[in-house]
C-alpha positions in Angstrom: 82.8 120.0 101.9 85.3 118.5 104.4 84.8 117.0 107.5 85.6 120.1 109.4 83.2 122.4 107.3 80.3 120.1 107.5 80.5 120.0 111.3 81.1 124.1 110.8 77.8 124.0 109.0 76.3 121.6 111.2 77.2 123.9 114.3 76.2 126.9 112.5 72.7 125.1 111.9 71.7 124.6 115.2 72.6 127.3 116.8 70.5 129.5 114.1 67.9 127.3 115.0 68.3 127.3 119.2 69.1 131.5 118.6 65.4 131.4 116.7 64.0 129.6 119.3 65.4 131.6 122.6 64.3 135.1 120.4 60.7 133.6 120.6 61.1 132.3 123.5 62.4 135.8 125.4 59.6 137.6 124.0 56.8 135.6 126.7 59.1 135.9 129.3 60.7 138.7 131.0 64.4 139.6 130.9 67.1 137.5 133.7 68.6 134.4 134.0 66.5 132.2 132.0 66.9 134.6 129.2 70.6 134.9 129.1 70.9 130.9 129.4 68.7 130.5 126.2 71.0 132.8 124.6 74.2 131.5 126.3 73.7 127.7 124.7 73.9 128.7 121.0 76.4 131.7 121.7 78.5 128.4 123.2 77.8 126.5 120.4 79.1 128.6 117.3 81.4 130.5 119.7 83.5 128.3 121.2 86.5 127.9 118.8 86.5 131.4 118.2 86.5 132.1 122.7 89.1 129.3 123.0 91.5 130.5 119.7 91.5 133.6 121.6 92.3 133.1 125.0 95.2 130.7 123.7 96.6 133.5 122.1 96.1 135.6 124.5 98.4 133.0 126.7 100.9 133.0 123.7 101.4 137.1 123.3 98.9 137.0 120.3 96.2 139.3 121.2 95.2 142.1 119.0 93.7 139.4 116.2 90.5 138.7 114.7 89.4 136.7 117.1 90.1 138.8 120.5 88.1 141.3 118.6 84.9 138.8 118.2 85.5 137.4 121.5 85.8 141.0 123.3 83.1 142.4 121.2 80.1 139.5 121.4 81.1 138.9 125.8 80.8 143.2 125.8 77.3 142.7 124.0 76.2 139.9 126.7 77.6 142.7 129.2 75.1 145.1 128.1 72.2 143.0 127.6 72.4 142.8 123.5 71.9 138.7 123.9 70.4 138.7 120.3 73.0 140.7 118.9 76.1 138.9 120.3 74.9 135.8 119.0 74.2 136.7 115.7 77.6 138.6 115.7 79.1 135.3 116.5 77.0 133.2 114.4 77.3 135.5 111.1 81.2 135.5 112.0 81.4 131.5 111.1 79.3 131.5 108.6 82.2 134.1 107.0 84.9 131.5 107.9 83.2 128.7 106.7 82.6 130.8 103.1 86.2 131.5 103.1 87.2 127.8 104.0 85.3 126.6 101.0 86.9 129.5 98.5 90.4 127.6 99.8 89.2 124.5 99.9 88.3 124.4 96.3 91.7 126.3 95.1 93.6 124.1 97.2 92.2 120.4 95.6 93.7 122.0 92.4 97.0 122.1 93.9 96.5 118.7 96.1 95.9 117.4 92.3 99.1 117.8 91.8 101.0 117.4 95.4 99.0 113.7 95.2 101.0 112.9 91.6 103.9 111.5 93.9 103.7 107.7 94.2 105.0 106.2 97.3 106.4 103.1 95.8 108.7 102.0 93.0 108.7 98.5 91.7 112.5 98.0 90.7 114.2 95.3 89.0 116.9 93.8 90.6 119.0 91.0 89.7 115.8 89.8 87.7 113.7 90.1 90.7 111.1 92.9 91.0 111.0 94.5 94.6 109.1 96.9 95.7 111.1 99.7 97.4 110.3 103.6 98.4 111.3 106.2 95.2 113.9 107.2 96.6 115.8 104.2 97.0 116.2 103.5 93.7 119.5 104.4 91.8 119.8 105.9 88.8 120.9 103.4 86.1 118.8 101.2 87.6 115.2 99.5 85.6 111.5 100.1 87.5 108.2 98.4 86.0 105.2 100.4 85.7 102.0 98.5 84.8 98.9 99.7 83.3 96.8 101.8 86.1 99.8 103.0 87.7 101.9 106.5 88.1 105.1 106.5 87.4 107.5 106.8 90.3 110.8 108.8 88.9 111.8 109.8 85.4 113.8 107.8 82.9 113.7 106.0 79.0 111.4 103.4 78.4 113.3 100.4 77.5 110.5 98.1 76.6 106.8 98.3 76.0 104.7 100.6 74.8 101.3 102.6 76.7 99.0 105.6 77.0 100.3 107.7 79.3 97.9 110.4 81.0 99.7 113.2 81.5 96.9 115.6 82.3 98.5 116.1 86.7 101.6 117.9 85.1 100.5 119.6 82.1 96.5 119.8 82.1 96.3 118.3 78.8 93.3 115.9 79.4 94.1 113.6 75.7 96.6 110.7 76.8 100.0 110.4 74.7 101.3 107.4 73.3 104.9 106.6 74.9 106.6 104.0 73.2 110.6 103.0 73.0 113.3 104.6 73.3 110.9 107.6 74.2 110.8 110.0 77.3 108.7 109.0 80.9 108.1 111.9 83.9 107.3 111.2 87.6 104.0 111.9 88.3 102.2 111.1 84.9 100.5 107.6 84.9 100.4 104.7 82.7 97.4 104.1 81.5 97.3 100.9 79.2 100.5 98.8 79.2 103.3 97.1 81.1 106.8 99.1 80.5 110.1 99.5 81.7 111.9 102.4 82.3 115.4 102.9 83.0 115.6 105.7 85.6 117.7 108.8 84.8 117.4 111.2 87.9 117.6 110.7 91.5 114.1 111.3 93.3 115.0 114.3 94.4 115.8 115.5 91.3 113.0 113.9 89.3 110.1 116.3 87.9 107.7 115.5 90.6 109.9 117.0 93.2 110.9 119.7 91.6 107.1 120.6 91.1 106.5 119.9 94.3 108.9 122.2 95.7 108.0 124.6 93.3 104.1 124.7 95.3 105.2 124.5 98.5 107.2 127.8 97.9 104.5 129.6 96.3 102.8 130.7 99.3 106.0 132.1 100.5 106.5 134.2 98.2 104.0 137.6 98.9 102.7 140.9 96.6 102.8 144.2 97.6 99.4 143.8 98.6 99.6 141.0 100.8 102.8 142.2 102.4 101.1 145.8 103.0 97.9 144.1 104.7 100.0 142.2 107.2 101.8 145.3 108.2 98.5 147.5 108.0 96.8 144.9 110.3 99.7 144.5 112.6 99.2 148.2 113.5 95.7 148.5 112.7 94.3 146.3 115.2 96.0 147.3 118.7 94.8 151.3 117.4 90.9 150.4 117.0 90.9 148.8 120.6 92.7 151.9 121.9 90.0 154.0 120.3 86.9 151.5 121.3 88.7 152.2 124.5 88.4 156.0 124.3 85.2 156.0 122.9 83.7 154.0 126.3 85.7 155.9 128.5 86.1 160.0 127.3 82.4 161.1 126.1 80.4 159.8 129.1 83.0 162.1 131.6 81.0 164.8 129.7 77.1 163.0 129.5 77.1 160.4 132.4 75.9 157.8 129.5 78.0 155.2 130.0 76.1 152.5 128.8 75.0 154.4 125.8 78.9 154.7 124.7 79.7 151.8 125.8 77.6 149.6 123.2 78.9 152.5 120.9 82.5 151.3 121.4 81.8 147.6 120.9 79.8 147.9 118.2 82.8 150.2 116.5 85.2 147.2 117.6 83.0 144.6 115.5 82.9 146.8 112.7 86.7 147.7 113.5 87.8 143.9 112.5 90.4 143.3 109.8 89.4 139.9 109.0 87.8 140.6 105.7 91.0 142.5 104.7 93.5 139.7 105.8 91.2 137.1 104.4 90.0 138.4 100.9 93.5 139.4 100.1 95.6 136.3 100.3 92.3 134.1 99.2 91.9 136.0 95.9 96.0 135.1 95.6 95.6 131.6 96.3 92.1 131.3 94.1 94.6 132.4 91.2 97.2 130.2 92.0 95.1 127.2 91.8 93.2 127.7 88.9 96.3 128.0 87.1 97.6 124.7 88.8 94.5 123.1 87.3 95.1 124.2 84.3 99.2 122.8 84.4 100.4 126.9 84.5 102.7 126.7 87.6 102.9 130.3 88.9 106.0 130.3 92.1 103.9 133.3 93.9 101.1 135.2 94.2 104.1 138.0 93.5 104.7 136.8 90.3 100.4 137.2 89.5 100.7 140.6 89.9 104.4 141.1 87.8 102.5 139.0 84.8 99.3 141.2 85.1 101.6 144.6 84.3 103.1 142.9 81.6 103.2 144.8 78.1 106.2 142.8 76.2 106.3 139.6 75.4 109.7 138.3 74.1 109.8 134.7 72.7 113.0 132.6 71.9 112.6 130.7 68.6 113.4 127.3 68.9 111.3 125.1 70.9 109.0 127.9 71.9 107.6 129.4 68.7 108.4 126.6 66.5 108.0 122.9 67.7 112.1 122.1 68.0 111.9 119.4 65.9 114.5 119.7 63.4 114.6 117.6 60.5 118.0 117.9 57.9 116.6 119.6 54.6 119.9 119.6 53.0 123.2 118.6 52.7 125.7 120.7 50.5 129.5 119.4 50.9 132.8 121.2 49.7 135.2 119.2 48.2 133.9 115.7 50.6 130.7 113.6 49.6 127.4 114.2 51.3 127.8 111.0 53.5 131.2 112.0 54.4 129.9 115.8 55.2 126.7 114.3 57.5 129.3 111.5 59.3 131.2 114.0 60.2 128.5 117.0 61.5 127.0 113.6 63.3 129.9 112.5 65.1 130.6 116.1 66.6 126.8 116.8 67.5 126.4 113.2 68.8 127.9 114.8 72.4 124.9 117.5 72.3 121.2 118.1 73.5 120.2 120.4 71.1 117.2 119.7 68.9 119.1 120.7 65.8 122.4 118.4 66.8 119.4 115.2 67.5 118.2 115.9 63.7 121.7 115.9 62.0 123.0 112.3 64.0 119.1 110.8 63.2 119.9 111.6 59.1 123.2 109.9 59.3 122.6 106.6 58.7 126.0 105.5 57.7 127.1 106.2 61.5 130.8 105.3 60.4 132.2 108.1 62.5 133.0 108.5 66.0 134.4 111.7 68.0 137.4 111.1 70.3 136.7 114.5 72.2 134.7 117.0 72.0 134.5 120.6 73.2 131.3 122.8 73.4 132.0 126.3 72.3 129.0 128.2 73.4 126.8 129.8 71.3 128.8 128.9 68.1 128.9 124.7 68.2 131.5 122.4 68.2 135.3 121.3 68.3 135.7 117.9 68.1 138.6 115.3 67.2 137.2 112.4 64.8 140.5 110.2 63.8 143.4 112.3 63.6 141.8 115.3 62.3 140.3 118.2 64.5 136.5 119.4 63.3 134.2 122.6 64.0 131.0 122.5 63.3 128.5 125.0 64.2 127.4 128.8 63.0 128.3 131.8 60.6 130.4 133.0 63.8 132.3 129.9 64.4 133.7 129.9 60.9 134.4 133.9 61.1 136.0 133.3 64.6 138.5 130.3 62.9 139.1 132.2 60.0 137.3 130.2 57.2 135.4 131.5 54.2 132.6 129.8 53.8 129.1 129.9 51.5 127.6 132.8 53.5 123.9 133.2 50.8 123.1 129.9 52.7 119.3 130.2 53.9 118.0 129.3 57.3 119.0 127.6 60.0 122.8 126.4 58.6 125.5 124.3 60.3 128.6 125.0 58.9 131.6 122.2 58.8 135.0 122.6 58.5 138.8 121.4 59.1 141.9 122.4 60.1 141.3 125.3 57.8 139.4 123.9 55.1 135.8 124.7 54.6 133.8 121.5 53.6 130.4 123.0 53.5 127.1 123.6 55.3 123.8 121.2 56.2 120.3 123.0 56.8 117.8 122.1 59.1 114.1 122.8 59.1 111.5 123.6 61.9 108.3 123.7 61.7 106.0 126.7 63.1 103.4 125.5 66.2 99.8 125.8 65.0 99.2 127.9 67.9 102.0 130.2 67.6 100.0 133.2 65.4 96.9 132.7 66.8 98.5 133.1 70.8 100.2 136.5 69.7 97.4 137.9 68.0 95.3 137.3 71.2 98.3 138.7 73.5 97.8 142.2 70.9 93.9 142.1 71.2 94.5 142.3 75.1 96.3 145.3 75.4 100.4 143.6 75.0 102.1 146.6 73.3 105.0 144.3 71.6 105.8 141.1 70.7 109.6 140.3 69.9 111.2 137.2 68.8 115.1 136.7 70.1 116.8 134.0 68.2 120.2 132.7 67.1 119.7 132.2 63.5 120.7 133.6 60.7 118.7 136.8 59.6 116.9 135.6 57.0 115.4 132.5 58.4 114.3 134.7 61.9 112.7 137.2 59.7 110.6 134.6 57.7 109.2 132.9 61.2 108.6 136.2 62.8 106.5 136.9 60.0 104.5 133.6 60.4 103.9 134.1 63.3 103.1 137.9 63.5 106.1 139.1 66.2 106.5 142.7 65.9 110.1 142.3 66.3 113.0 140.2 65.4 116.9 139.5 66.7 118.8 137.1 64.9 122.4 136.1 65.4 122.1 136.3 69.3 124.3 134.2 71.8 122.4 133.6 75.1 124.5 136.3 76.7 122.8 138.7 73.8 119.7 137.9 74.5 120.4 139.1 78.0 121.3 141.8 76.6 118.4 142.7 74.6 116.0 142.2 77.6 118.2 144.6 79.4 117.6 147.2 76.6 113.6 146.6 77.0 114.1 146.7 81.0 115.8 149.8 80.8 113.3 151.5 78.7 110.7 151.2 81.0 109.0 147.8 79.8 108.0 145.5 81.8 108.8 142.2 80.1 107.7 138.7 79.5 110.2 136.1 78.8 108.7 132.8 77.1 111.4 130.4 76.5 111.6 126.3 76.2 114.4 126.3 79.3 117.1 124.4 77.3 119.0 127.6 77.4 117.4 130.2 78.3 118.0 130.6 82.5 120.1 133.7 82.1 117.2 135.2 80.2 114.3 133.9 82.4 115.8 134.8 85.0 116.8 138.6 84.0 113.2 139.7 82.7 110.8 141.1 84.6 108.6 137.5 84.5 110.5 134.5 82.8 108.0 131.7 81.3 109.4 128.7 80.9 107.0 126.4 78.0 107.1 123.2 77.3 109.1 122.5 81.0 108.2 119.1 81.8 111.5 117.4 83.3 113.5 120.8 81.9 116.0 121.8 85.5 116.9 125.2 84.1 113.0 126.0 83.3 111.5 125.2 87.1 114.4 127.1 88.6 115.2 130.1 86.5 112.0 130.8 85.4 108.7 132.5 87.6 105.8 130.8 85.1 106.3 127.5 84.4 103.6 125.8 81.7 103.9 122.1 81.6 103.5 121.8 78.1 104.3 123.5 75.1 101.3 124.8 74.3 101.4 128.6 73.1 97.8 129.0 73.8 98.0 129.4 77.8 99.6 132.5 77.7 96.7 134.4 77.0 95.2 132.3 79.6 97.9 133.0 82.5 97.5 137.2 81.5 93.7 137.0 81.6 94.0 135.1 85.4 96.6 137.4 86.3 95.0 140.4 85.2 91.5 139.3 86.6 93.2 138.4 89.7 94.7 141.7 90.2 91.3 143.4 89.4 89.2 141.3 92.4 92.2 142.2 95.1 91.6 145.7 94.0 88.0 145.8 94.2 87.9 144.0 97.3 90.5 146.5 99.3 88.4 149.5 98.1 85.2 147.9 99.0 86.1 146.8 102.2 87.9 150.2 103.2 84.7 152.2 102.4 82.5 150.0 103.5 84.3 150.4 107.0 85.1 153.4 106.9 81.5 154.4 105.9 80.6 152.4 109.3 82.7 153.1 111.2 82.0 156.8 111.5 78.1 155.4 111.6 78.7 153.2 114.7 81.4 156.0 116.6 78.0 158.7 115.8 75.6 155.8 117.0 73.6 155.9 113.8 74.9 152.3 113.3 74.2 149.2 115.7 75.2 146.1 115.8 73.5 144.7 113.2 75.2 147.0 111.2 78.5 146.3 112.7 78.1 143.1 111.6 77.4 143.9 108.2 80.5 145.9 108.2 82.4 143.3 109.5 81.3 139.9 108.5 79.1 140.2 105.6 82.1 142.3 103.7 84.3 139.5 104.2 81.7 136.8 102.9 81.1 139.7 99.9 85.1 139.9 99.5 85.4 136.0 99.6 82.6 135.5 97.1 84.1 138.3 94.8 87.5 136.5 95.3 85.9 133.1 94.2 85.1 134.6 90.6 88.8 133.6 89.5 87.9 130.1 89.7 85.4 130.4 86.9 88.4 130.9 84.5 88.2 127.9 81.6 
């Protein structure tokens, strides 16, 4: 516990005690001053937040809340002579707080795990001199040393050096990686073993830390249905049970005379009346299932999102990068009238301007490197124009060559660049990717849990989609798709009535994350297309946590449920009680306070996710 909820506790502890002691104490002597003071002191004690919070808002135009209600309700008791009861009213009132501060305190360490991964200094290297500057002061361009024990500042290459890097902030993954030359290092993640220097490619405010930082604080912004229904349901709610506590002190006793009698009748029905354990349970179950996913590197934007992935029942999965690990390696080379080297030179020189997985593998298996490209043009979603020498290239897919006119060697199998010239076909190279160990295993769970249909959408050639759906037992399969198609095909899903899952590796799919109904972005460490386009973000590229983010969805979904049906009949049920004055205020305080600790313990069963 925190400071602030250990003095809670403390407060709560003595006034139980001084509450035990004035009940004994009452029963020797008889009824008056003496006895209202005994009760008075702890009332004070646990009390006097709550009596302050009020009359402040009060003062500010805030006044049909929570605690007006308490406040109004446990001074109405001392007004009749229920000492006892106004106390423990008060004193079983904190004790729910203090419940429902722990449920958020423990969610919310998950998420300060990772709103603590951003360093506050950067040692940069500067005309050979290291100085110590704020994050964002450094350039990009510019070299930062990170030694052994410490988190790196921004994102970049490592030029030099080699380490363990811990990366388990971002992604969850508790087993360090090694991080060597030449390879990638993210803000946020810490070096664990040696002394390296990176070379920083991204401003501060652009580096992965930020971004995932941003990404948390706009979480809580971002409500259900639920959520947005209890804050207009209380806004109204409130004002009408003091208008009827009102009536019920005022209108029966014109008829009986027993004022007093339906007097402690209406305050009793204005403790049990409080919407505290609907406002609270509500939002805490939401935040609960936020921050176990945080602790487990799944980044959901929203508690809105919780419910769209719980209602989920198709999944669609691009290929590359996502179902398979994106790391292409050239299988073959089959040239057309040129040599091999020749054919490879020139594929390299052209896909030396991309990103793409598939371009990195061609330019790592030319090791000639004799060619270089004078200018090149991305054609979307069918490769490349480039100018090597004096002679203008294309090199890309089965569409490209149709689109240029060229007839090339169509029975090629699997993922196939084609090459050609100025006319002239000059053949095809094949890559290969290999199939994440996961990737079967995650769909079959997502089946066994009720997902009606897995899809894979893909670029590829037919053959070679068909062959890695089958691996990895999708029920469905596009090949030949530019982005804009996959679009498309979502659309088709959307349109007949299913609510869809998006899981791509962020490279290229925005349009596509952003047009289902949730968009998962895997594998999105450092990926600017993945945090913004996408509603899920799982920091690494392990298929295996989307099972986990439907089960915490779906569980989360069930305990807001449960809890808003509890608490309504509960109240309800008490409500009626107190108004007949069957129910006291004992009762009342059951039906106010001991629902909400009930509802906040229910809402804490989230957490127990693995």
């Amino acid at each position: 516990m925190n400071k602030k909820q250990k003095r809670s506790l403390t407060l709560i502890i003595i006034s139980a005690a001084l509450l035990a002691i004035a009940a004994a104490v009452s029963e020797i002597f008889s009824p008056g001053l003496f006895s209202i003071a005994l009760f008075a002191v702890p009332y004070m004690i646990v009390g006097y937040d709550v009596l302050w919070s009020a009359l402040r808002n009060v003062f500010h135009g805030q006044v049909f809340d929570e605690q007006f209600l308490m406040s109004l309700a446990t001074l109405g008791a001392f007004a009749i002579g229920e000492y006892p009861e106004a106390v423990f009213v008060m004193l079983f009132y904190q004790v729910g707080e203090l419940f429902q501060s722990i449920a958020v305190g423990k969610s919310r360490r998950s998420i300060a795990a990772l709103m603590e991964i951003c360093p506050d200094r950067a040692v940069v290297l500067r005309d050979g001199v290291e100085i110590e500057v704020a994050p964002d002061e450094v350039s990009v361009g510019e070299t930062i040393i990170v030694r052994a024990g410490e988190r790196i500042p921004l994102d970049g290459v490592i030029t030099s050096g080699s380490t363990s890097v811990d990366t388990a902030a971002l992604t969850g993954e508790s087993v360090p990686v090694e991080r060597g030359e030449g390879d990638r290092a993210f803000s946020g993640t810490v070096n664990l073993t040696g002394l390296i220097r990176v070379r920083v490619d991204s401003a501060f405010s652009e580096s992965t830390v930020s971004k995932i930082m941003a990404l948390i604080e706009d979480a809580s912004e971002k409500k259900t249905k639920y959520e947005n229904f209890i804050t207009r349901f209380a806004r109204y709610y409130t004002p009408s049970v003091v208008i009827a506590a009102v009536l019920l002190a005022v209108l029966p006793p014109i008829f009986d005379g027993a004022w007093l009698l339906w007097l402690e009748r209406a305050l009793t029905f204005l403790v049990i009346s409080c919407p505290c354990a609907l406002v609270v349970s509500v939002p805490v179950s939401f935040f609960c299932g936020i921050g176990t996913a945080s602790r487990h590197g799944i980044l959901i934007k929203g508690s809105n999102y919780i419910e769209a992935l719980s209602r989920v029942d198709t999944f669609v999965f691009d290929k590359t990068g996502t179902l398979t690990k994106g790391r292409f390696r050239v299988e073959s080379v089959v040239p057309h009238g040129i040599s091999e080297s020749k054919l490879l030179s020139v594929a390299a020189a052209a896909e030396s301007y991309s990103n793409h997985p598939i371009a990195a593998a061609i330019v790592e298996a030319d090791l000639n490197n004799s060619l270089c490209a004078t200018t090149c043009e991305e054609l979307s979603g069918f490769g490349i124009k480039a100018l090597i020498g004096e002679k203008t290239y294309f090199v890309g897919n089965s569409r490209l060559m149709k689109d240029i006119g060229i007839t090339f060697d169509a029975e090629a199998i699997g993922t196939v660049v084609y090459v050609a010239s100025e006319g002239e076909y000059l053949g095809y190279i094949t890559v290969a990717d290999e199939i994440k160990p996961d990737a079967a295993d995650s769909l079959a769970k997502l089946k066994n849990m009720g997902i009606m249909k897995t899809v894979m959408l893909t670029g590829d050639g037919a053959a070679a989609a068909t062959a890695v759906a089958a691996s990895v037992g999708a029920d469905e399969v596009r090949a030949k798709l530019l982005p804009i198609d996959k679009v498309a095909e979502v659309e088709k899903l959307i349109d007949g009535g299913r609510r869809t899952a998006f899981v791509g590796d962020g490279i290229n799919d925005a349009p596509v994350l952003a047009r289902a109904t949730v968009g998962i972005a895997m594998g999105a460490l450092g990926s600017d297309a993945a945090i913004e386009s996408a509603d899920v973000v799982l920091m690494d590229d392990k298929l295996s946590k989307l099972p986990m983010a439907v089960s915490l969805a779906r569980k989360t979904m069930r305990i807001v449920k449960e809890n808003i049906w509890f608490i309504l009949i509960t109240k309800a049920v008490i409500l009626i009680l107190g108004a007949l004055g069957v129910a006291n205020m004992w009762a009342a305080t059951f039906g106010d306070v001991g629902v909400m600790v009930i509802a906040v313990l229910n809402a804490m069963r989230v957490m127990k996710i693995r």
